[in-house]
C-alpha positions in Angstrom: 51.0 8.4 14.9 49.1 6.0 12.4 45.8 6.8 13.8 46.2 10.4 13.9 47.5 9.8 9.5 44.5 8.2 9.2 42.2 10.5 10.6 44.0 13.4 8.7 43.5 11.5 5.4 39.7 10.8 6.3 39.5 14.2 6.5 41.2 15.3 3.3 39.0 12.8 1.6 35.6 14.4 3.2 36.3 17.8 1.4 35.5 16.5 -1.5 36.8 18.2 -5.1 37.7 20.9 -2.8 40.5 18.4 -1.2 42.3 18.2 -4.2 45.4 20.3 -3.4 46.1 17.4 -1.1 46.1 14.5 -3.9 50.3 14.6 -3.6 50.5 14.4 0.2 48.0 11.5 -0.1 49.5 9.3 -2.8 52.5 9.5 -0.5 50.6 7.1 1.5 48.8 5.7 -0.9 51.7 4.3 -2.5 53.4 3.1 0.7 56.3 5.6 0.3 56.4 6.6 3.9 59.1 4.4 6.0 57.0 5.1 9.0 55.8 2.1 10.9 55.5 -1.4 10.3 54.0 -3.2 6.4 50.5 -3.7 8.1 50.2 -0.4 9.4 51.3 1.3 6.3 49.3 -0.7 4.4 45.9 0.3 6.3 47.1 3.9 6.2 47.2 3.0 2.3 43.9 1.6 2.6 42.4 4.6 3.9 43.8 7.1 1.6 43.1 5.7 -1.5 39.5 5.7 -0.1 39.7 9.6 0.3 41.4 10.0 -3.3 38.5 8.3 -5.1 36.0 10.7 -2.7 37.9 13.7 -3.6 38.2 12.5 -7.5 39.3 14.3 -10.6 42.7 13.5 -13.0 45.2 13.6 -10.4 43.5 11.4 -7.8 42.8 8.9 -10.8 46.2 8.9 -12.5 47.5 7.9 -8.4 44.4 5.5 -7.9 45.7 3.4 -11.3 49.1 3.6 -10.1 48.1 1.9 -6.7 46.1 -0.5 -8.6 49.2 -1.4 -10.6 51.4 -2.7 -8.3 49.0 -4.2 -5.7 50.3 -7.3 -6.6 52.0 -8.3 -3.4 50.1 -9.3 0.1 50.6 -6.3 1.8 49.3 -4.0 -1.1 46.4 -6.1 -2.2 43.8 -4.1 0.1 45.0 -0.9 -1.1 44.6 -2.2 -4.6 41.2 -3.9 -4.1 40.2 -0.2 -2.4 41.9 1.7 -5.9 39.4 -0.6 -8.2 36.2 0.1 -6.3 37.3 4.0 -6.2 38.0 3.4 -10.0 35.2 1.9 -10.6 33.0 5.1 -9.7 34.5 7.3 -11.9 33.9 6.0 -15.1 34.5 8.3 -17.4 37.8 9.2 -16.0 39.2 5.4 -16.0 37.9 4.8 -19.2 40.9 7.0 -20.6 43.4 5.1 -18.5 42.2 2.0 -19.6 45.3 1.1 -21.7 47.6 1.6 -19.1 45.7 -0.1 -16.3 45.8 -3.3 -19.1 49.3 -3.3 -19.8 50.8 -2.3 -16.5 48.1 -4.7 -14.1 50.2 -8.3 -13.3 48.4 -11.4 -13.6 48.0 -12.1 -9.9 45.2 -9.0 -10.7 43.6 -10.1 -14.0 40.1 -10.6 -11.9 40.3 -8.0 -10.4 41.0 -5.7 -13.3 38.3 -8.0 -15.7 35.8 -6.9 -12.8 36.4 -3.4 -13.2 36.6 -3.1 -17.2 32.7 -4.7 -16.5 31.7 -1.7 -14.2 33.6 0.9 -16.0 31.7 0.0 -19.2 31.8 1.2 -22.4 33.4 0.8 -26.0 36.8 1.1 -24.5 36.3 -1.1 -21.6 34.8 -3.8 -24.1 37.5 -4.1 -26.5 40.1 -4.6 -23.5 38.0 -7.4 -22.3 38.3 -8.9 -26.3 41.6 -8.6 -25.7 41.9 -10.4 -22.3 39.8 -13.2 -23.8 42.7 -13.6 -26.6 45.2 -14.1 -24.2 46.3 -17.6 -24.6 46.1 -20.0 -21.7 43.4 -18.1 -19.7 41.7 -19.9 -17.0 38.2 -21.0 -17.3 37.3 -19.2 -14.7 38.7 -15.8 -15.6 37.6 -16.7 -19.3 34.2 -17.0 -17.2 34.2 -13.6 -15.6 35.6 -11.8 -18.7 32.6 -12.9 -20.6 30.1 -12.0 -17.7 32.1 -8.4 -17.6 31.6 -7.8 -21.2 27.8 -7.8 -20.9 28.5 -5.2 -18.1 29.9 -3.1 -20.4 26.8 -2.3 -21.9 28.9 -1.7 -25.2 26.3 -2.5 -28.6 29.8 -4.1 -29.8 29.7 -6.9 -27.0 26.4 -8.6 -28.4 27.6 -10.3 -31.7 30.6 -12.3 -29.6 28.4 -13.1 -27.0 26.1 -14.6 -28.6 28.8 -16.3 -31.1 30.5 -17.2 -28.0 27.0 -18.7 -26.2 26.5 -20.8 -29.0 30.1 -22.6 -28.9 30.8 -25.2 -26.1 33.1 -23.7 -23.5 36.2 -24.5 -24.9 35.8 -22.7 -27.9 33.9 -20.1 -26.6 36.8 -17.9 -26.9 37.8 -18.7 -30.7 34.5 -17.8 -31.3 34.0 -14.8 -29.9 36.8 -13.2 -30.7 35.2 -14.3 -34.9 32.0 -12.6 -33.8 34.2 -9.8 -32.0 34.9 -9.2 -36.0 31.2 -9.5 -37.5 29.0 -7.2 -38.6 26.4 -6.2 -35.8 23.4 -7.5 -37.5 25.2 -10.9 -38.4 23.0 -14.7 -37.8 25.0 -16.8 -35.4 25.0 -20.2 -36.7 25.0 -23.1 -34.0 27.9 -25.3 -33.9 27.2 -29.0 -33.8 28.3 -30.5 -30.6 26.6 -33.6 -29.7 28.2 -34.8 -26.5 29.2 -31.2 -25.5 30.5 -31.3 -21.3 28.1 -30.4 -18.5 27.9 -26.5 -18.4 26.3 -25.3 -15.1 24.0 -27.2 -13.6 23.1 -29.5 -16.9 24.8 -30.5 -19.9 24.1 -28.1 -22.4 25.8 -27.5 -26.0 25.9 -23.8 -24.7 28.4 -21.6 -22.8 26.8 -20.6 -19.5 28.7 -17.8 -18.9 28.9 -16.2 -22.6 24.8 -16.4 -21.8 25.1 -14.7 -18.4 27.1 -11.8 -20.5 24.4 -11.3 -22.8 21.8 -11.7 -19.6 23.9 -8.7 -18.2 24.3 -6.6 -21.2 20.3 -7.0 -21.2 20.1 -5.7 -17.8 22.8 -2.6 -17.9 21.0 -1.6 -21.3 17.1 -2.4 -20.5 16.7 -4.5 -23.9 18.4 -6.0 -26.8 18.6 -5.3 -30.6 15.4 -6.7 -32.4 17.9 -8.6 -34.5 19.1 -10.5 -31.7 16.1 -12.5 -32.0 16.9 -15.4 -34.3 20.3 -16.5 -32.6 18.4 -16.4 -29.4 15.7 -19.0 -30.9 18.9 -20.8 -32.6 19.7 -21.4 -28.8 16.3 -22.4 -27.2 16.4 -24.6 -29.9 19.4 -25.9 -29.1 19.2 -26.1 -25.3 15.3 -27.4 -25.5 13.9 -27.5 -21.9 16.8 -29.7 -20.7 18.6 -27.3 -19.2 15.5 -25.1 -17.4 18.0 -22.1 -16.0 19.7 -21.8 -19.6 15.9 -22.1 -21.3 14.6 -19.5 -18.5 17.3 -17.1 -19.4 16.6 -17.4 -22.6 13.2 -16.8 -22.8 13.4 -13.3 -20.7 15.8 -12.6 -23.6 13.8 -13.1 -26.1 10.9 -11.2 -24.6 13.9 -8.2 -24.4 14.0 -8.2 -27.7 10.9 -6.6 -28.1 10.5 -8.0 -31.5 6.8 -8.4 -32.8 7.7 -11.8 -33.4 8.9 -12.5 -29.8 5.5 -12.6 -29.2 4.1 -15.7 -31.2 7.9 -17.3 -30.0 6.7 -16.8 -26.2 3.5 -17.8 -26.5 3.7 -21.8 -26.8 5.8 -22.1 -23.8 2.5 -20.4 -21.5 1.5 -24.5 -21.4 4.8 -25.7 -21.1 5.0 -28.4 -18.0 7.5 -26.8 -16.4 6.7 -23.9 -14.2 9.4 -22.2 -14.3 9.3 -21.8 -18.2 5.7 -20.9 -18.3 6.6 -17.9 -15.6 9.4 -16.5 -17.6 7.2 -16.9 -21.1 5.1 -14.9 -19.1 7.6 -12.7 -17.9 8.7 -12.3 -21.6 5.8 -11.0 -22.6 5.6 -8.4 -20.1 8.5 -7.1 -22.0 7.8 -7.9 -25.9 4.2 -7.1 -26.0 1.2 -9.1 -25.7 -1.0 -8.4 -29.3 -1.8 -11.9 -30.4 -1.3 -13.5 -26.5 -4.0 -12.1 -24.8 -6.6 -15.3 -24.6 -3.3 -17.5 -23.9 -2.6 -15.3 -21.0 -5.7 -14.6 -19.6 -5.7 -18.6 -19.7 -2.5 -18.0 -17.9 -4.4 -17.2 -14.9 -5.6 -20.4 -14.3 -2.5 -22.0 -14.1 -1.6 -23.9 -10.4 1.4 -21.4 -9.8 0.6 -18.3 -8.3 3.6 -17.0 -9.8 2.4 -18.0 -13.2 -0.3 -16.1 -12.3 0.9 -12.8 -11.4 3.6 -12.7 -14.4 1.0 -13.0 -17.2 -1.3 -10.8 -15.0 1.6 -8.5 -14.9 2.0 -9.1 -19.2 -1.7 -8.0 -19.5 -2.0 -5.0 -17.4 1.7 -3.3 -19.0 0.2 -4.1 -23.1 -3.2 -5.2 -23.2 -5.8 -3.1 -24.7 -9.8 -3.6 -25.6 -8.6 -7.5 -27.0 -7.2 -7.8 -23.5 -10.7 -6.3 -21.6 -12.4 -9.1 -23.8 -10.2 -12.2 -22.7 -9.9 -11.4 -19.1 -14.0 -10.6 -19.4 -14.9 -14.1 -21.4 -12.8 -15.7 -19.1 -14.4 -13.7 -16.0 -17.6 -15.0 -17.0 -16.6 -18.7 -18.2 -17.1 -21.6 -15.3 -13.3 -22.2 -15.7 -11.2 -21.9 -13.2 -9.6 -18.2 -12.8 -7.2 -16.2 -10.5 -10.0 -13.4 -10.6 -7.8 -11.0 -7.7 -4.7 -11.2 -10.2 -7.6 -10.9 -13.1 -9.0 -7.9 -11.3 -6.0 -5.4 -10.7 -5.2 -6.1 -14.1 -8.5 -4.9 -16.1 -7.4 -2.1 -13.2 -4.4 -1.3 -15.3 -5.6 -1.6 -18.5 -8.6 0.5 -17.9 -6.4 3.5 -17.0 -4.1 3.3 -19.3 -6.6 2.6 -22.0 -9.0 5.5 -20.9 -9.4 7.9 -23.7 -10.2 5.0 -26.1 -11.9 2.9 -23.4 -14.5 5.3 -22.6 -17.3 4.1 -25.3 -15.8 0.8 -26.0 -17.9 -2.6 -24.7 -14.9 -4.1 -23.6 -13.8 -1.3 -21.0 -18.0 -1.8 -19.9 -18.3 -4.7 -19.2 -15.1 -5.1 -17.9 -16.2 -2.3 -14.9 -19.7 -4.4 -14.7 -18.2 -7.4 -13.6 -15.4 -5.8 -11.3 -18.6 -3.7 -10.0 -20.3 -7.1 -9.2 -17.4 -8.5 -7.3 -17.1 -5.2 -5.1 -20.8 -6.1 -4.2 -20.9 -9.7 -3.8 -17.3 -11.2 -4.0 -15.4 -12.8 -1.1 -13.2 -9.8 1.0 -9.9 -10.3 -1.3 -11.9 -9.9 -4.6 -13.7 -7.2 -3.2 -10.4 -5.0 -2.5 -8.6 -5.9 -5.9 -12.0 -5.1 -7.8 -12.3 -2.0 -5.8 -8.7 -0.9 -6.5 -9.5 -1.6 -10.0 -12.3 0.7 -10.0 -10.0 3.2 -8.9 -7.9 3.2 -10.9 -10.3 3.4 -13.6 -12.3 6.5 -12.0 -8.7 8.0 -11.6 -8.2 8.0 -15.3 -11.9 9.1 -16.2 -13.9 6.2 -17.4 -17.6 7.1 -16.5 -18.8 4.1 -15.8 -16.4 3.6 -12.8 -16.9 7.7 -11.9 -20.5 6.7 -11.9 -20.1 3.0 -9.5 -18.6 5.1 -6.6 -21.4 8.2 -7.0 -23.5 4.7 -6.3 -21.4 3.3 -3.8 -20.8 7.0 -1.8 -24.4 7.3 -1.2 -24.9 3.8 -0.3 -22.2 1.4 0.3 -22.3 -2.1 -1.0 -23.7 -4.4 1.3 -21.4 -5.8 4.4 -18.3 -3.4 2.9 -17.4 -0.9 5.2 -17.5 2.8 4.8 -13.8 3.3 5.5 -13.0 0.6 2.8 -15.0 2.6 0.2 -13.5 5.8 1.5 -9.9 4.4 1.4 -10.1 3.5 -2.6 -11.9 6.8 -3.4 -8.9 8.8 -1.9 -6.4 6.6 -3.8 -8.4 7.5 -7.3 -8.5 11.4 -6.0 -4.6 11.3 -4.9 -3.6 10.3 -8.8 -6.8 11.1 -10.6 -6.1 13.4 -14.3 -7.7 16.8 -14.2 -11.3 16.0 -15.9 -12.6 13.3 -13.5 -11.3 15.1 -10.1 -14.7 17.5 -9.8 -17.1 14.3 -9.6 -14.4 12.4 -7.4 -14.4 15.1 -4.7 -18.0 15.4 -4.7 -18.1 11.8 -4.0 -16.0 12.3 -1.3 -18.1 14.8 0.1 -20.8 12.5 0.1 -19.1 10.0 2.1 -18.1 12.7 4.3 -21.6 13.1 5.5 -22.3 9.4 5.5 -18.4 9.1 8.2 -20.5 11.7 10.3 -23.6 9.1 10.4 -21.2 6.1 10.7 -19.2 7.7 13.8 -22.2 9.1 15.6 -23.8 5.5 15.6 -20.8 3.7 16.7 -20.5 1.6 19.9 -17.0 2.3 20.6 -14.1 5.0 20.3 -12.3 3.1 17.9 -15.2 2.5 15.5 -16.0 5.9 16.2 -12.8 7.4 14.4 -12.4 4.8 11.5 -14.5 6.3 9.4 -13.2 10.2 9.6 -9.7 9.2 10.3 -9.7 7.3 6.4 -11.4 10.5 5.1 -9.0 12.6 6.6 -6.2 10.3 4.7 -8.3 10.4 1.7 -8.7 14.5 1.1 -4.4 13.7 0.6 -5.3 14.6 -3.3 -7.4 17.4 -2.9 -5.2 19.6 -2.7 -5.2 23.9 -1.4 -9.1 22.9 -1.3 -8.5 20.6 1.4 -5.9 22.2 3.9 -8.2 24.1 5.7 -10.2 21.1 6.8 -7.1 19.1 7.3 -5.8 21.8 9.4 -8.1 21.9 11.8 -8.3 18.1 11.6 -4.4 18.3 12.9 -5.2 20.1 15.3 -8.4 19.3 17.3 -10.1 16.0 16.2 -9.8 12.6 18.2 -6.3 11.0 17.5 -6.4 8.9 14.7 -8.7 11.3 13.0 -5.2 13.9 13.7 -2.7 11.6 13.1 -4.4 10.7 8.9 -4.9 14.4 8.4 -1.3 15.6 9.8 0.1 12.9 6.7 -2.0 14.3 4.6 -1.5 18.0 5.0 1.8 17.9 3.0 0.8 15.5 0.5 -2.1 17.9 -0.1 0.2 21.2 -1.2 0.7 20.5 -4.9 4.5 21.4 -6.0 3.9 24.8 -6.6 1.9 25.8 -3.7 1.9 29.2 -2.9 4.1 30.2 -0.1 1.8 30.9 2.5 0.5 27.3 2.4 3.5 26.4 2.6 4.1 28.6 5.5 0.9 27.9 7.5 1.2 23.8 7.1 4.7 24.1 8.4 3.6 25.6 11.2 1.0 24.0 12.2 3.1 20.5 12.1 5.7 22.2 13.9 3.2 23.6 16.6 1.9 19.7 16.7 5.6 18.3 17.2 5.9 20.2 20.5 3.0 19.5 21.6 1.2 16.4 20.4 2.6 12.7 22.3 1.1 10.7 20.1 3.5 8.0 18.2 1.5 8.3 14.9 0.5 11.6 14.7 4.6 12.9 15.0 5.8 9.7 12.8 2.8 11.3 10.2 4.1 15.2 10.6 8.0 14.1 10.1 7.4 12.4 7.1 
């Protein structure tokens, strides 16, 4: 019966490689071949065994999967060919070598289709059939459309010239000139044409072709950056599109930024006061990728700006480049009277501090930097308080001694109105990713604290408050370690439940990746021993993960 073919060719297809003895039997249905029952049904038992070819994969499955692809071009094939191009399309390296036959043999009704699949194939072969299709006189704008998006998919260096050639045309000679660009050299300047007047593309009129741009947006995406040289015909375009067209100028900005020119930079940095906010967010965003040297007092300005996204973007830009010129801005403008996102402000001296560590350790920037984020643990408003102290711990984790030395302070007496648990919380995080040198001072800090949770819990007024302060230590000896597992054991297993749930989490977070067996051994155990025996929703939801 049809059901019991299609449950036979499920089957086949779950085996896997080791199915492929049955790729013949299968491209019987595949291909319709069968006279057994009526179009639809043999189309769904089509459906479902090209879906088992492209799981059990290899030559033979592809060489049928192409074939099914090929003449899908009537109704009652098309979902057998739509289910051939998404098997196709993930085995790329075995379709790229049947990508000659797959253009020549595919009818037109299937040109999308098959322009969707050269883009998720990819490649130098995949790229140079999309050329091709985009010769083909009398395409229709909207395939011309796709095959440009798809050849940024390709993630072929070959695509970048014509696309940006082709971006700079208007639409209707996109194609002309990108199939001139198709034959440039790699590192050649794309000149603008002139075309005052040019149609509506998108959303705005723009001289530009929208989807020759979303091609080169994708190539930037499938390849994580562009070539350095792409740099001027990208400016060419901003300068052509202005701010106009905010989606084209938005797109090109995060190109530019992609780059990663050391020009990009000073190209960026202007549109940080543009009135638009969406240009000012992707500036920002640009520099995240391109670098920041040169940018820093324009971004740390940046976090002023009336768009929290604005905001978080150049505080994003800061914390991934800046260095001790980055310390100095966000610290001058820290200390100004101007207005300042100091939460974003915070977690980025954070980030800069750890990654700048080994240079940061003596420098005046990187101290008075961890004076002010000390202040605003002590006396800022809650929110401050947490970024500051997340900072701060990020700083310890990486060594800086002036931030080892605030939470020595801090575990011996907290700052006023913060709770211990708070404190204890960010220690743990700078002990659960702190480098080798720093980890001594951090766990004797946590010691301390340890002895200040037993004061806290023996003073408290109710079972609840009672735990708090244990059950975020027991979280927070996560990064100590074999040191720990002892303690955390017996945590598990006896304390009050909160206190059990924190330190059953913790206990395999705390065996480093070569722990020695019988750690292994004797944490398994005791979680499994907990399983059968504890009821409580955390503690098993803690053990299981």
């Amino acid at each position: 019966s049809p059901d019991v073919r299609k449950a036979a060719a499920r089957a086949l297809g779950s085996l896997g490689a080791e199915g492929s003895h049955a790729v013949d039997d299968l491209a019987v249905l595949a291909l319709r071949e069968s006279n057994e029952g009526d179009v639809t049904t043999r189309g769904q038992i089509a459906q479902v065994a090209v879906e088992s070819l492209g799981r059990i994969g290899g030559d033979a499955a592809c060489d049928v999967l192409v074939q099914v692809f090929r003449t899908g071009a009537t109704v009652d094939a098309r979902m057998a060919a739509e289910a051939a191009a998404d098997a196709l399309g993930r085995m790329p390296a075995l379709t790229r070598a049947r990508i000659p036959s797959l253009v020549s043999g595919t009818p037109e009704s299937l040109l999308g289709r098959l322009i969707e699949l050269l883009g998720a194939v990819g490649g130098d072969p995949a790229a140079q059939a999309l050329l091709g299709i985009l010769d083909r006189p009398g395409l229709s704008p909207a395939l011309e459309g796709r095959a440009w998006r798809s050849l940024g998919q390709t993630g072929s260096p070959s695509v970048l010239v014509p696309l940006l050639t082709a971006a700079a045309s208007p639409p209707q000679s996109a194609r002309r000139a990108g199939a001139r660009g198709s034959r440039s050299n790699a590192s050649a300047r794309v000149t603008l044409a002139s075309t005052p007047g040019a149609p509506a593309t998108g959303f705005c009129a723009s001289p530009l072709n929208a989807d020759a741009l979303a091609g080169v947006d994708a190539y930037a995406e499938v390849t994580g950056s562009l070539d350095p040289l792409a740099l001027d015909p990208l400016l060419d375009l901003l300068r052509a599109v202005g701010s106009t067209c905010l989606h084209q100028s938005s797109a090109l900005l995060r190109l530019v930024g992609r780059t990663r020119n050391p020009r990009a930079v000073a190209a960026l940095t202007p549109w940080l006061s543009h009135r638009e906010e969406l240009l000012r967010r992707t500036a920002a965003e640009g520099l995240a990728d391109a670098g920041v040297q040169g940018a820093e007092d324009a971004l740390a300005g940046a976090l002023a700006d009336t768009s929290s996204d604005v905001r978080l973007a150049a505080a994003d830009a800061l914390a991934r480049h800046g260095d001790a010129r980055a310390l100095d801005a966000l610290t001058r403008r820290w200390r100004a009277a101007a207005p300042l996102d100091r939460t974003h402000a915070a977690r980025a001296m954070g980030r800069v501090l750890r990654r700048t560590a080994s240079e940061a350790a003596a420098s005046e920037s990187s101290g008075a930097a961890v004076r002010a984020l000390g202040e605003a643990v002590e006396t800022g408003a809650p929110g401050l308080r947490a970024a500051a102290l997340d900072a701060l711990a990020d700083a310890a984790a990486a060594g800086h001694p002036d931030a080892l030395a605030s939470f020595e302070r801090w575990a011996q007496t907290p700052p006023p109105d913060l709770a211990l648990p708070v404190v204890t919380e960010a220690l743990g995080n700078a002990l659960a990713s702190a480098e080798t040198a720093p980890r001594a001072r951090l766990l004797a800090a946590l010691d301390t604290l340890a002895r200040s949770a037993a004061r806290d819990a023996s003073g408290a007024r109710s079972a609840l408050r009672a735990e708090a302060s244990p059950a975020t230590l027991a979280w927070a000896r996560r990064g100590v370690e074999r040191a720990s597992s002892a303690a955390l054991l017996r945590d598990a297993r006896e304390s009050p439940t909160w206190v059990a749930a924190n330190a059953a989490g913790a206990l395999a977070r705390a065996l480093s990746p070569d722990a020695p067996a019988d750690d292994v051994a004797r944490v398994t155990e005791a979680l499994c021993a907990g399983l059968r025996e504890r009821v409580h929703v955390a503690w098993r939801a803690n053990a299981l993960l």
